[in-house]
C-alpha positions as CSV (number, residue, x, y, z in Angstrom):
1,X,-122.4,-134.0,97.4
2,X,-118.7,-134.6,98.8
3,X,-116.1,-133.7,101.2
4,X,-114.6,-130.3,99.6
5,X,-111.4,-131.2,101.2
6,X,-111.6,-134.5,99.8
7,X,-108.4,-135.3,97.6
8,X,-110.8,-137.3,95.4
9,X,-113.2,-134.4,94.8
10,X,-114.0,-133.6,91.6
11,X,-112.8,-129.7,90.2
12,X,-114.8,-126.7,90.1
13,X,-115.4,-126.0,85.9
14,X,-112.6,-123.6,85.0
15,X,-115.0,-121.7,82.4
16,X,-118.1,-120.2,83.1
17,X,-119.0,-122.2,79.7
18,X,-118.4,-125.4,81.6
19,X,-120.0,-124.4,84.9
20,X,-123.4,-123.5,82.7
21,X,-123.4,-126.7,81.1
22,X,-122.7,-128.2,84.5
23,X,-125.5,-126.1,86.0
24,X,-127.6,-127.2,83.3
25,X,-127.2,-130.9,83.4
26,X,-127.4,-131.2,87.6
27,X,-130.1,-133.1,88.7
28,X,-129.1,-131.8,92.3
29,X,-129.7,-128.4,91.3
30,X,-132.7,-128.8,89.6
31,X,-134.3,-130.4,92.5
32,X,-133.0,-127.9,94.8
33,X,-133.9,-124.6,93.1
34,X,-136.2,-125.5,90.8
35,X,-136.2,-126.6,87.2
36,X,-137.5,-122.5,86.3
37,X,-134.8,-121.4,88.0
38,X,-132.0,-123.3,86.4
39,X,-133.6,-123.2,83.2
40,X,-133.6,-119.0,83.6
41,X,-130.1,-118.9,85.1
42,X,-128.7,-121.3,82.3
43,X,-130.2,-119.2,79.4
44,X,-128.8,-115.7,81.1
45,X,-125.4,-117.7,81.4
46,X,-125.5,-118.5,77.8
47,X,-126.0,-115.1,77.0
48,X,-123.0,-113.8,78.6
49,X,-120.7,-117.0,77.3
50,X,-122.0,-115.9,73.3
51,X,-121.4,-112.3,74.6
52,X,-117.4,-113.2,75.8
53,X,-116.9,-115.4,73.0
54,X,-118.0,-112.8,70.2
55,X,-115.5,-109.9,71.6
56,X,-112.3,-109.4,70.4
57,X,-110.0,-108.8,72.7
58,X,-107.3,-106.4,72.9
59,X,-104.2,-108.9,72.4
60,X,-105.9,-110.3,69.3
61,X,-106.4,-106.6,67.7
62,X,-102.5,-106.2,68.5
63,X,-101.6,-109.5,67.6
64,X,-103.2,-109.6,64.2
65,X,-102.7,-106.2,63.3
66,X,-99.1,-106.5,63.1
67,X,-99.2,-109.6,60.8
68,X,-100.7,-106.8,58.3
């Protein structure tokens, strides 16, 4: 744990990719809500990541549309 207005403190993850993996590999969190829990969450988390990551978006339809 930390001082959230510590300077020092490290960043949130700026992905929900890199928060799950965070998630996953905190000890803290495992001992706090239970290695179920965090196993569950983790693996519904994973899900939407390989959901997000599969979609094509709209700018890459436009964007690769036009090269053809």
């Amino acid at each position: 744990m930390g001082n959230g207005y510590d300077a020092k403190a490290q960043p949130l993850p700026s992905t929900l990719r890199l928060a799950t993996d965070a998630l996953a590999a905190s000890k803290e969190a495992r001992e706090i809500l239970g290695e179920q829990f965090v196993d569950h969450y983790v693996r519904t988390r994973d899900w939407e990541c390989r959901q997000f990551e599969s979609a094509v978006t709209k700018w890459e339809l436009e964007r690769y549309f036009e090269i053809i």
